[in-house]
C-alpha positions as CSV (number, residue, x, y, z in Angstrom):
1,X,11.3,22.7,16.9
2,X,10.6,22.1,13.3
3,X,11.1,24.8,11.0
4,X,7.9,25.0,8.6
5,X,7.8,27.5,5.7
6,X,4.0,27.5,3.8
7,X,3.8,28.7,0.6
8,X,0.6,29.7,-1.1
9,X,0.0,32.3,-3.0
10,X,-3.9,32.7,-1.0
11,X,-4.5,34.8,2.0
12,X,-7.0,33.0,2.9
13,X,-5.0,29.5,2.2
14,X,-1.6,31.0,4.0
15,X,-3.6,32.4,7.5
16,X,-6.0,28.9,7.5
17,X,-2.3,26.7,7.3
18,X,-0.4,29.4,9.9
19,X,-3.1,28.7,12.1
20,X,-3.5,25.1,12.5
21,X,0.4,24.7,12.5
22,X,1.0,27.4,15.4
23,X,-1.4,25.6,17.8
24,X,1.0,22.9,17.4
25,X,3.9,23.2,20.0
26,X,6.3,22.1,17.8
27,X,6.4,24.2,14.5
28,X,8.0,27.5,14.2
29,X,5.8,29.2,11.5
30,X,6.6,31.3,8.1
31,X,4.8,32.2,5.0
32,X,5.2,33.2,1.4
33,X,3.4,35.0,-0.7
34,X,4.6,33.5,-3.8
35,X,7.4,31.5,-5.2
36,X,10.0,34.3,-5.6
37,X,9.3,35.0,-1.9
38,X,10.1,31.0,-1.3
39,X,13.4,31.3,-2.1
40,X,14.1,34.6,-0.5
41,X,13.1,32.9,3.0
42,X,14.8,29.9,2.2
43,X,18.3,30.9,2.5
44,X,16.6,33.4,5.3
45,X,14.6,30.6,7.5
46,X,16.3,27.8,7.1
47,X,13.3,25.4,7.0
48,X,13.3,22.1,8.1
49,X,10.1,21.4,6.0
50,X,8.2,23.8,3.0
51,X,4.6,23.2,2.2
52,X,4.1,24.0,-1.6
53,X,0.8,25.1,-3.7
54,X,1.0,24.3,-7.3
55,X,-0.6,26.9,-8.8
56,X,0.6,30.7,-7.8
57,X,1.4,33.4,-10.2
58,X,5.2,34.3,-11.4
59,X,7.3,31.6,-10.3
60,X,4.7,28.7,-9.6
61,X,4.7,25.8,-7.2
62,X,6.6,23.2,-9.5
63,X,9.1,25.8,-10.2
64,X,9.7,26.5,-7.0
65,X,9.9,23.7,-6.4
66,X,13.1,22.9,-8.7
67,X,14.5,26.1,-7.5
68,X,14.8,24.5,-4.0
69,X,16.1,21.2,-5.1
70,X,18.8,22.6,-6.9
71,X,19.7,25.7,-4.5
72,X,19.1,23.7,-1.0
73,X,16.9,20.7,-0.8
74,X,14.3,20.6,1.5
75,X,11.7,18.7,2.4
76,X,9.0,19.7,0.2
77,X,5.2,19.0,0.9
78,X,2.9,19.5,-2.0
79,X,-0.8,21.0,-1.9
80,X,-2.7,19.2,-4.7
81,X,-6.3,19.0,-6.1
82,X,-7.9,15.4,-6.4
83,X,-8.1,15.7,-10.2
84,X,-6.7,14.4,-13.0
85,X,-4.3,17.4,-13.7
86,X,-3.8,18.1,-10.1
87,X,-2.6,14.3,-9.9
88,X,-0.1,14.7,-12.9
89,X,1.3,17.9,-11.6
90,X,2.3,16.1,-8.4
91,X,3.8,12.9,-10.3
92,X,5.8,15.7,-12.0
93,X,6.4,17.7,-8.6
94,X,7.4,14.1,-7.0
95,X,9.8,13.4,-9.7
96,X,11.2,16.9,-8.9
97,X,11.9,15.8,-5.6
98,X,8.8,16.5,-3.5
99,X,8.5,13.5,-0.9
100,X,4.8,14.0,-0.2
101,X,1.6,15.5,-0.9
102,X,-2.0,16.2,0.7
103,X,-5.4,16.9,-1.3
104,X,-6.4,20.0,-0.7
105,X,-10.0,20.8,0.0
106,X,-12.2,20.9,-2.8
107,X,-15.0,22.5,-1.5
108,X,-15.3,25.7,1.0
109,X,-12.1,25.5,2.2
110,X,-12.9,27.4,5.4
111,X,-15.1,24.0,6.7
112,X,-13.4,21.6,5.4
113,X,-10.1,22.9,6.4
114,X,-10.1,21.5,10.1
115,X,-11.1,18.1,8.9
116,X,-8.1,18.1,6.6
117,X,-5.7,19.2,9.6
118,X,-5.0,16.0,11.4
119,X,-3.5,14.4,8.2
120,X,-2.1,17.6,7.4
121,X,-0.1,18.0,10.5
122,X,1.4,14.0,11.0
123,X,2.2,14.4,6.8
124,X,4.4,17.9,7.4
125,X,6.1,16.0,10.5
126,X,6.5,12.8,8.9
127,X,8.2,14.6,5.9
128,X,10.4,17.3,8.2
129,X,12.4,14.0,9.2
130,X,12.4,12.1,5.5
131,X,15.8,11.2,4.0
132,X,16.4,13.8,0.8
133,X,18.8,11.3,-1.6
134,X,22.3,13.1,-1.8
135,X,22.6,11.8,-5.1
136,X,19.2,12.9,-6.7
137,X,19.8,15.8,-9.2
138,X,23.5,15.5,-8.2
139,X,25.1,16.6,-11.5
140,X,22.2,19.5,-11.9
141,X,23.3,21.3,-8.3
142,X,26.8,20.8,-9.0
143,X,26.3,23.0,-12.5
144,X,24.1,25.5,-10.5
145,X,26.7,26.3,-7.8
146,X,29.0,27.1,-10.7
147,X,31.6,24.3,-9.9
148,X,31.5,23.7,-6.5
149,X,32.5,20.3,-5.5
150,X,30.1,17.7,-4.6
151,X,30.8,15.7,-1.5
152,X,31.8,11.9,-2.6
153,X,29.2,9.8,-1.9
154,X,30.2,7.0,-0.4
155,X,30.0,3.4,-2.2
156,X,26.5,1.6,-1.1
157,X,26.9,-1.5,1.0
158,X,25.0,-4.6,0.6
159,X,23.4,-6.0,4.2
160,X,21.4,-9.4,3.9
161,X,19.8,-11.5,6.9
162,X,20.2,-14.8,4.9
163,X,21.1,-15.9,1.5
164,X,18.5,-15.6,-1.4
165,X,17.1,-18.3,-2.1
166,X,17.0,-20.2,-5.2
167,X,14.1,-19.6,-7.7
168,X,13.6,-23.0,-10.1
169,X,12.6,-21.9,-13.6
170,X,8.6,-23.3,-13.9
171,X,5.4,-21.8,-13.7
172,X,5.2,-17.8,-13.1
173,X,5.6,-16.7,-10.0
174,X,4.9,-13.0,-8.9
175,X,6.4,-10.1,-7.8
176,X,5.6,-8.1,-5.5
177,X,5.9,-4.4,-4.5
178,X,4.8,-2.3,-1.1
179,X,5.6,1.4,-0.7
180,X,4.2,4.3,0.2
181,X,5.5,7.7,0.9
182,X,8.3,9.0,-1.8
183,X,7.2,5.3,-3.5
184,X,6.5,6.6,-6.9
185,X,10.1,8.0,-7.6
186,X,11.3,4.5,-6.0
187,X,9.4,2.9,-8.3
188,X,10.4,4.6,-11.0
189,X,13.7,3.6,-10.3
190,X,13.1,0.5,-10.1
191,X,10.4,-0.5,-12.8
192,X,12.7,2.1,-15.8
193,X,15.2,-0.8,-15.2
194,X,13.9,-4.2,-15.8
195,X,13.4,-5.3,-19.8
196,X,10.2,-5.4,-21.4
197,X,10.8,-9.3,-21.5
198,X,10.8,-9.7,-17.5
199,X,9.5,-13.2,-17.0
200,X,6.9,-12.7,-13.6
201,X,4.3,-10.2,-13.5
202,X,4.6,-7.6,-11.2
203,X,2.0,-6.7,-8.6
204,X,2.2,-2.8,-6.8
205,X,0.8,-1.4,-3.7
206,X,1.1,2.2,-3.2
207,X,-0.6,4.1,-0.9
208,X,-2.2,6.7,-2.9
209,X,-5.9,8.4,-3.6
210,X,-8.1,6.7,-6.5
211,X,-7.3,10.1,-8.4
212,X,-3.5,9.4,-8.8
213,X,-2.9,5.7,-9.1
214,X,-4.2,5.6,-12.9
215,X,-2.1,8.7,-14.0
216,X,0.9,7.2,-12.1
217,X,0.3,4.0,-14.0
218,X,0.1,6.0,-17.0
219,X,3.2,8.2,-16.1
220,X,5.4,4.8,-15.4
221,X,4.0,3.0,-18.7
222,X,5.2,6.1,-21.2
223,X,8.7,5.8,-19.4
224,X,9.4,2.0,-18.8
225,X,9.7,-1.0,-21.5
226,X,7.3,-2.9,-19.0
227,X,3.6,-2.5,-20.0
228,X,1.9,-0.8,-16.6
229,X,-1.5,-0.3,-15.6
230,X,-4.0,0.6,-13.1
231,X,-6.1,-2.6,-11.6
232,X,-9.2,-0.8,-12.2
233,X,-11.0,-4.9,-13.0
234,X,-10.0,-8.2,-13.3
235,X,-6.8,-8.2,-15.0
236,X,-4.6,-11.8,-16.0
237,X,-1.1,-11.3,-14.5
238,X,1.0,-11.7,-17.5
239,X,4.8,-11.8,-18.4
240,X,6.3,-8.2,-19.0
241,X,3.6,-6.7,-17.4
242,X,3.4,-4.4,-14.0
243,X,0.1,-3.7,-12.2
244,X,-0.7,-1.3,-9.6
245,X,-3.7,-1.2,-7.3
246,X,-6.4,1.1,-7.4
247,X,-6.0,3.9,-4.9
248,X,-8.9,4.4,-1.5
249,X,-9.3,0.4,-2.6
250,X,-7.4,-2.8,-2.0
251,X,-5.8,-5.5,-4.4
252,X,-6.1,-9.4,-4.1
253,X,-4.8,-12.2,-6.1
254,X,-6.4,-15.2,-7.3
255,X,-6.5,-17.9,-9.3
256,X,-8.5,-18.8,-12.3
257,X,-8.4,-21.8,-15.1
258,X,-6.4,-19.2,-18.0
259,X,-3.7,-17.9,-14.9
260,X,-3.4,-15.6,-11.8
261,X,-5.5,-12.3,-11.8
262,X,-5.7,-9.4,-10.1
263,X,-9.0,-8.6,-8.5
264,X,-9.8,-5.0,-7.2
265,X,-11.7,-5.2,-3.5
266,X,-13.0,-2.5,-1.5
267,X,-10.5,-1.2,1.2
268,X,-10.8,-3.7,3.9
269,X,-11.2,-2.1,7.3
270,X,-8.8,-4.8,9.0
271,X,-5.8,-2.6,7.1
272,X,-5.0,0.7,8.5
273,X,-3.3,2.0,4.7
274,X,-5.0,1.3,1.1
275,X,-3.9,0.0,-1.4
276,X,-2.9,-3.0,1.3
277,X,0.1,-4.5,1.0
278,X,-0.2,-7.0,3.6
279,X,-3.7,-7.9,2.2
280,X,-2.3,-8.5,-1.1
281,X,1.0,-10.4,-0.3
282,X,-1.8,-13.0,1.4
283,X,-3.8,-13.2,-0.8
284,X,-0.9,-14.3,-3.5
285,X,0.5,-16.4,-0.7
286,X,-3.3,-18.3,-0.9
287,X,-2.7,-19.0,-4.6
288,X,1.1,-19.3,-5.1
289,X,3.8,-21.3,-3.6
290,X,6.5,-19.2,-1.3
291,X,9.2,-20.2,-3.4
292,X,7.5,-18.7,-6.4
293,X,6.9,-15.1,-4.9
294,X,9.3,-12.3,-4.5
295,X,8.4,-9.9,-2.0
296,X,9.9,-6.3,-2.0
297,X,8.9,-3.3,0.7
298,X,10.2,0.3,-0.3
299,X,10.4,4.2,1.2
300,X,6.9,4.5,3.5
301,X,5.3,5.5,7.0
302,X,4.1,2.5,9.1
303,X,4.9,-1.1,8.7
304,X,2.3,-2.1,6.0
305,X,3.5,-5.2,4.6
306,X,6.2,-6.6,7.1
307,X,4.1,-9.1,8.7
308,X,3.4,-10.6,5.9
309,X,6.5,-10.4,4.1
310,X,7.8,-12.0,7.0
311,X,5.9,-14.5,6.8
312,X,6.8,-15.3,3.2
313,X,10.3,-15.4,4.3
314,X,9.9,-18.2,6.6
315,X,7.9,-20.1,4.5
316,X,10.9,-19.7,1.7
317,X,9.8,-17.1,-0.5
318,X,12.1,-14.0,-1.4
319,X,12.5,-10.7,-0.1
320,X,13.8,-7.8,-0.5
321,X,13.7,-4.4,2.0
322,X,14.9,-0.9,1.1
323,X,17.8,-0.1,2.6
324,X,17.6,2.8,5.4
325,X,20.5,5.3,3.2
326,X,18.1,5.8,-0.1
327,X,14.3,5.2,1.5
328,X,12.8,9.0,2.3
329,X,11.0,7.2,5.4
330,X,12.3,3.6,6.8
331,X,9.0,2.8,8.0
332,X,7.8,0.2,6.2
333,X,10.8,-1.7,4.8
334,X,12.3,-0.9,8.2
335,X,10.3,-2.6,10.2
336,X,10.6,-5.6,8.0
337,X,14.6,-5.7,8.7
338,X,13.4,-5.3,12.8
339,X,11.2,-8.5,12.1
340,X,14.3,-10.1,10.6
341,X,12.6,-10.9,7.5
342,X,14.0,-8.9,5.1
343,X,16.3,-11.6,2.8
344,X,18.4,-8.7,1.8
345,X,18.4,-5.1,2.8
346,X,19.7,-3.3,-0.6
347,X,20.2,0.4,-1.7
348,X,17.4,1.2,-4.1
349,X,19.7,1.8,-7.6
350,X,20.6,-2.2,-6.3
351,X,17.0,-3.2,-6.2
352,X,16.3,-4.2,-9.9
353,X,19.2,-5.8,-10.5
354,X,18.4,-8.3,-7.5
355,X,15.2,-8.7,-9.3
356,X,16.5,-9.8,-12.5
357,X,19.2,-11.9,-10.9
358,X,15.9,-13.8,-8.5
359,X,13.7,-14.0,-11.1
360,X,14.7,-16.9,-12.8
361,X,14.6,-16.5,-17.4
362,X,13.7,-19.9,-18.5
């Protein structure tokens, strides 16, 4: 039974939730009014899982939100509008730990409500089971339980398939990056630590909504020394640069007389998840050779991008999967590891350095 705790500071919003999750025979059902409430019931409850609005009165969602993190972390679910500042303040409330997020309704939320509840319900199950780091905000929860010890957190080990193979300085290559649920703190990670002077250009696919792939892109760009942006057109794929696909669409590489671009597509119905990743790894794999390609799968549901990646590892192209002790969900770079095609299977504070060390400098 999984232990779901909604929080929304709407009647309306709280009874509409209760019901479509105690139809379900695996949910055992409480609500709070507000965020002071929140807390209350979670030391009482216990959840397995919250569900968070943003915006309440007093204590609000993203506070809340940090509360929990620091006092018991839990699975957090965030309810956020497809806008702008509805996309920001679930960056932030991601960065705070959330692992997830669902658009809420922007119309009459009575109607639209039941169309919403299929995703609703595999996204709150999906993130009752995801991995919470035990090192994220380590230092913070130690200071707010006054000095109690933290647990030692065991050193990280390194599990590869096959050795790396060797990248020949020469024309760029390309990397590329798959993830999907808890990817943009992943790739934050990841993208704060490579140098502004990171010889390929970097290609992203993260499942996301058209609404929040341009202020992630923003978000990542004001925090890294890479330049980062949205693939909104045509973009060349240059040196020092990171590019992530437009969300609800697909990304495809090819090749023109100045250099490899990026070419925004409609979301092809062949792919079950948008921004593809197994769409854009073959498409680069049309236009560059294996050995020039680094392939890397991160946190996500579902096994976007493992076939393909795969497929780049037999041909002799790089890869890299996140390993199962740091991803919130193994989906995606787990089922690359079950394909054996994962090159190596590293922690995700390990991933950039294995990027810098493949990537060859001159």
């Amino acid at each position: 039974m999984i232990r779901l705790l909604i929080v929304d500071d709407s009647a309306l919003m709280r009874r509409l939730l209760n019901g479509i999750f105690t139809v379900e025979t695996d949910f055992e059902v409480a609500v709070a009014r507000d965020g002071a409430e929140a807390i209350v019931k979670l030391h009482d409850f216990l959840p397995d899982v919250v569900t968070m609005d943003i915006h309440m009165p007093g204590l609000d969602g993203l506070a809340s939100l940090d509360r929990i993190m620091l006092e018991r972390p839990t699975p957090v679910v965030m309810l956020s509008a497809l806008t702008e500042e509805g996309a920001a303040e679930t960056l932030k409330a991601m960065a705070l730990g959330a692992v997830d997020f669902v658009a809420k309704p922007g119309g009459a939320i009575s109607l639209e409500i039941e169309a919403l509840a299929p995703a609703l319900v595999e996204t709150v199950r999906r993130a009752a089971g995801a991995r919470l780091s035990r090192t994220a905000r380590l230092a913070e929860r130690v200071r707010f339980r006054a000095g109690a010890a933290p647990r030692s957190v065991a050193a990280s080990k390194l599990a590869t398939s096959r050795p790396p193979p060797r990248l020949d300085p020469g024309d760029v290559g390309l990397v590329l990056i798959g993830t999907s649920t808890g990817g943009p703190p992943a790739l934050e990670a990841v993208l704060t630590a490579l140098p502004a002077d990171f010889p390929w250009p970097i290609l992203i696919a993260q499942h996301m909504p058209a609404s929040f792939t341009g202020p992630l892109a923003r978000r990542l760009d004001r925090l890294c020394a890479l330049h980062i942006e949205e693939v909104a057109q045509p973009a060349p794929l240059l040196p020092g640069h990171a590019y992530i696909a437009r969300g609800d669409a697909d990304v495809v590489v090819t090749r023109r007389t100045a250099g490899l671009f990026a070419m925004p597509a409609p979301a092809s119905p062949e792919h079950r998840w948008h921004p593809s990743v197994d769409r854009m790894v073959a498409s680069a794999m049309n236009h560059v050779a294996p050995d020039r390609l680094v392939g890397v799968l991160m946190t996500g549901m579902g096994d976007d991008g493992a076939k393909t990646l795969n497929a780049l590892t037999t041909a002799g192209g790089a890869t890299i999967a996140e390993a199962e002790e740091t991803a919130i969900v193994w989906g995606m770079p787990g089922s690359l590891v079950r394909l054996g095609g994962a090159g190596q299977t590293l922690p995700l504070p390990r991933i950039a350095a294995a990027l810098r060390a493949l990537v060859p400098t001159g």
